[in-house]
C-alpha positions in Angstrom: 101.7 92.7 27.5 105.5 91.8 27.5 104.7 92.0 23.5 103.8 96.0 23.8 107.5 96.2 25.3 109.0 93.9 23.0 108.0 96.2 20.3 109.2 99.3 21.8 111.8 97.8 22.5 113.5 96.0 19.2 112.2 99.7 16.9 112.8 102.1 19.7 115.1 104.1 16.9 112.7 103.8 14.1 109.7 104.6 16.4 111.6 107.5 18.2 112.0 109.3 14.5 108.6 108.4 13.5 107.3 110.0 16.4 109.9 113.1 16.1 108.0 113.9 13.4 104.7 113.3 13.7 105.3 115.4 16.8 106.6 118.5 15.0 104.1 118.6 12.9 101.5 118.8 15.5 103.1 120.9 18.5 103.0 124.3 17.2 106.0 125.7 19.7 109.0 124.0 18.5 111.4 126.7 18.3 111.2 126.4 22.2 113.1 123.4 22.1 116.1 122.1 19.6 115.6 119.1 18.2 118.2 117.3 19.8 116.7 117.9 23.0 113.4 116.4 22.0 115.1 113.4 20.8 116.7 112.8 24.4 113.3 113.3 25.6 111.5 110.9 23.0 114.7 108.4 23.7 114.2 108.5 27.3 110.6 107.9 27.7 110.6 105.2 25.3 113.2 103.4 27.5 111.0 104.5 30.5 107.8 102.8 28.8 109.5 99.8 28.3 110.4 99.3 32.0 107.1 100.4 32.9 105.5 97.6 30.9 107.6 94.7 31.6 107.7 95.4 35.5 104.2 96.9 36.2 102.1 96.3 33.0 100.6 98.9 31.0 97.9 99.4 33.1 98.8 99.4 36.4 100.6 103.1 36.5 100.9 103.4 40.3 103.4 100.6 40.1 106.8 100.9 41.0 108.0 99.7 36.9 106.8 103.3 36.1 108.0 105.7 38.3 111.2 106.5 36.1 108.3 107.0 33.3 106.2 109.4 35.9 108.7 111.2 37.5 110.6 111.7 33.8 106.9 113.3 32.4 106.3 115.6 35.3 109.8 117.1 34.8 109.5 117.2 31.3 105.9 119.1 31.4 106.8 121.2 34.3 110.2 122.7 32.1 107.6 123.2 29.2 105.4 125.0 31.2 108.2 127.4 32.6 109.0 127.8 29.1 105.8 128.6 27.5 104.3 125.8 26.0 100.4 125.2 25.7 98.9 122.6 27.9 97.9 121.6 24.1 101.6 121.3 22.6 102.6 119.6 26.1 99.7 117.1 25.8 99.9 116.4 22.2 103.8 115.8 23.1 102.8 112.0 24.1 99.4 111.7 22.3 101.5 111.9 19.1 103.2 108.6 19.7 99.9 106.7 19.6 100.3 106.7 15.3 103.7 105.5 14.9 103.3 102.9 17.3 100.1 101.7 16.0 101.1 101.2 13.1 104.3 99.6 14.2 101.9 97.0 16.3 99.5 96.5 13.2 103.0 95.6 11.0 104.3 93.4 13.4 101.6 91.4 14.9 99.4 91.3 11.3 98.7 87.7 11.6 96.7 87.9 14.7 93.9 89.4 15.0 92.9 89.6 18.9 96.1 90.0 19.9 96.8 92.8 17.8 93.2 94.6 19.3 94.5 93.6 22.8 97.9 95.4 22.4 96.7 98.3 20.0 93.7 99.0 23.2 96.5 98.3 26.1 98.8 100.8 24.1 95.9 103.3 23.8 94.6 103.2 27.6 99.1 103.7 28.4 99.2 106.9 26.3 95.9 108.4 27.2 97.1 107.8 31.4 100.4 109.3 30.8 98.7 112.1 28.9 97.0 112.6 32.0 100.3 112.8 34.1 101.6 115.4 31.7 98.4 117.6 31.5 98.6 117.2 35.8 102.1 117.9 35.7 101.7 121.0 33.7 98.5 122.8 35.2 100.4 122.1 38.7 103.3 123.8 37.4 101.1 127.1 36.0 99.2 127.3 38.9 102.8 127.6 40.9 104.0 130.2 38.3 100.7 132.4 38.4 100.6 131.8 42.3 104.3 133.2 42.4 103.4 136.1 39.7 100.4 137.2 41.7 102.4 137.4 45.2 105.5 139.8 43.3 102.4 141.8 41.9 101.4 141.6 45.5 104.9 143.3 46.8 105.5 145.6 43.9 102.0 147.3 44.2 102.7 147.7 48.1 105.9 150.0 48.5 107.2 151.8 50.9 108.7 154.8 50.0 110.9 156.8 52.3 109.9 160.5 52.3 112.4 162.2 54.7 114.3 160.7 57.4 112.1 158.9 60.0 108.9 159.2 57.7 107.5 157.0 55.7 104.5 156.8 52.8 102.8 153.5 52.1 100.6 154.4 48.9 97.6 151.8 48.3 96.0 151.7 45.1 93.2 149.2 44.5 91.4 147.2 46.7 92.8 146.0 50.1 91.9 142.2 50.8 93.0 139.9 53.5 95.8 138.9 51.2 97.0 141.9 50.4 96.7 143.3 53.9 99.2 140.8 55.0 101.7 141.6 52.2 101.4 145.4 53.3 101.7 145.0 56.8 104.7 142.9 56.3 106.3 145.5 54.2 105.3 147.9 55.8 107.0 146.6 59.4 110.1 145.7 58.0 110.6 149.5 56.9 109.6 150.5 59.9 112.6 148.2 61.7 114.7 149.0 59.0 114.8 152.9 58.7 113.7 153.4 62.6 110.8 155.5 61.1 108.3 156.8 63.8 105.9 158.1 61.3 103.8 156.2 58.6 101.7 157.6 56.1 99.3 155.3 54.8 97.7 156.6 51.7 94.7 155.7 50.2 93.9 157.9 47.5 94.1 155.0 45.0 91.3 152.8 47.2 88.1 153.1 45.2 86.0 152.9 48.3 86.2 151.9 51.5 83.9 149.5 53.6 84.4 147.7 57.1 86.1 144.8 55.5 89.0 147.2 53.9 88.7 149.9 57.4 89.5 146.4 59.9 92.3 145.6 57.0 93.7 149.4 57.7 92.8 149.0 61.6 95.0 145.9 61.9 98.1 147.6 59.6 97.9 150.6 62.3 98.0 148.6 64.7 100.2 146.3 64.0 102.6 150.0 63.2 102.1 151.1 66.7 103.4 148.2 68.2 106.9 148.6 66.1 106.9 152.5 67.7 105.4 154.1 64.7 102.9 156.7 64.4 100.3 156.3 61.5 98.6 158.9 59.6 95.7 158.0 56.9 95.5 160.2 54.1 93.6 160.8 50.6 90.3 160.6 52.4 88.0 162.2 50.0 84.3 163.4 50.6 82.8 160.1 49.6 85.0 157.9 52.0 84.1 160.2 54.7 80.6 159.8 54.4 80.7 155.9 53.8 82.7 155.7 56.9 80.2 158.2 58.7 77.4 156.1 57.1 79.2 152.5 58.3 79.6 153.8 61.6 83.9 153.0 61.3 85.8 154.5 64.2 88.3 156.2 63.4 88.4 158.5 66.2 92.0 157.7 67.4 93.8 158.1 63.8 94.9 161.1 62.6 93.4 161.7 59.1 94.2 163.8 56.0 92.8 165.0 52.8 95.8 165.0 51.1 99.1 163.2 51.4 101.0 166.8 51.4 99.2 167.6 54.6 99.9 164.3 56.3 103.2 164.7 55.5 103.5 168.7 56.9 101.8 167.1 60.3 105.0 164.1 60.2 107.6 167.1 60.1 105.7 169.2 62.5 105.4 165.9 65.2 109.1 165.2 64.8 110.2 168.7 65.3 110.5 169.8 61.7 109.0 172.3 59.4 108.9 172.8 55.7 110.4 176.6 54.8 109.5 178.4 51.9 112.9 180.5 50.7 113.2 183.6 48.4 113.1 182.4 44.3 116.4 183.0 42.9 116.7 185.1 40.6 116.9 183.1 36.6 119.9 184.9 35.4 122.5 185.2 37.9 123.9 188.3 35.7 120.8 190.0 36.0 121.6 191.8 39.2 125.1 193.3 37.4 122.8 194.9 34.9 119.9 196.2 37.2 122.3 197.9 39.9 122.2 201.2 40.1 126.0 202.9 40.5 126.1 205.7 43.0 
């Protein structure tokens, strides 16, 4: 198929513009890229395909003529995935050179028939593989980016908030998986080191409901608390969670539990030797007092 890369080859700048715009016409994001970018692009995968061909053949892609042409497609699909493209637009990227370049092999090999079906099906099979790559190259990338997305999601629904000094509040909303558990234990210990906190509330107000699958998850955060030296307190357990957990047969017997995070937090100060005072109100108008005193 040393005629495929022949042709390539001797029109690369006529087929790269043909294929420019066939290209833009079809990929509906192109204000995510300038268009001398995309002619770089287009320039170097031509030269890429032509290397590919004459060393490895168009068919044989795991060949060592097309890992410039592999390696150039994954990079080019994984930056279009990171900047928003559809696995359409980044597909359609090389599908769109199948019409220039057929009709670039119909004009120059006219006169022969079978050889222009052999290059014309050789040049089809090429584009639909590297396709492939790109689609591969792409859904790899996204699953990456989601992957990364779910884990800070992950973190920033797990914080630990610092409610006086040597106390801390771990607020849960949602349900508590294996995943998550580890993400909240982890944060969770790392305060604890941190602020040398002795007291964790763990609040779970925002749990819908509690089984023995999210109870062990809870069991193994306390426990894992107690072995950094801090103290843990549940709170937020509502009526219903205290009957499913009476229903479930959980043992809970050796955690301190709370209705409401203000009471876990009044038991904290009381366990570390402090107390919450209530003080006089003062008065709204510090010139009232001038006015209501009586003179003798």
């Amino acid at each position: 198929m040393n005629d495929l890369a022949e042709i390539i080859s001797q029109n690369e700048d006529r087929l790269r513009a043909q294929w420019i715009r066939t290209m833009s016409s079809a990929v509906k994001r192109n204000d995510l890229i300038s268009k001398s970018e995309a002619d770089e692009q287009c320039a170097a995968i031509l030269r890429a395909l032509v290397e590919g061909v004459r060393t490895s053949g168009p068919t044989n892609m795991e060949g060592e003529g097309w890992n410039s042409a592999r390696d150039l497609l994954t990079t080019i699909s994984a930056s279009r995935a990171r900047q928003g493209f559809s696995p359409v637009d980044v597909a359609t990227f090389v599908l769109s050179l199948k019409q220039p370049l057929f009709v670039l092999i119909r004009e120059k090999q006219a006169g022969n028939q079978e050889t222009l079906f052999e290059t014309i099906w050789a040049a089809t099979e090429l584009l639909d593989r590297l396709a492939l790559i790109t689609t591969e190259a792409y859904i790899a990338t996204r699953e990456e980016l989601i992957l990364r997305q779910q884990q800070e999601l992950l973190e920033l629904s797990t914080p630990v908030v610092k409610l006086s000094e040597g106390i801390l509040a771990l607020p849960i909303i949602g349900t508590l998986d294996s995943a998550r558990t580890q993400v909240v234990m982890e944060s969770l210990l790392q305060t604890v080191v941190a602020t040398n906190s002795k007291f964790a509330i763990i609040d779970i107000t925002g749990v819908p409901t509690v089984d023995t699958l999210v109870a062990q998850h809870l069991l193994k955060t306390i426990t894992a608390a107690r072995l950094m030296g801090a103290e843990c307190i549940i709170s937020g357990i509502r009526p219903q969670i205290a009957q499913t957990i009476v229903h479930l047969g959980i043992n809970l017997e050796d955690i301190v539990t709370k209705a409401k995070l203000s009471d876990a937090f009044a038991l904290a100060l009381e366990r570390s030797g402090r107390a919450i005072v209530r003080t006089a109100a003062a008065p709204t108008n510090p010139l009232s007092g001038l006015f209501n005193k009586r003179e003798d």
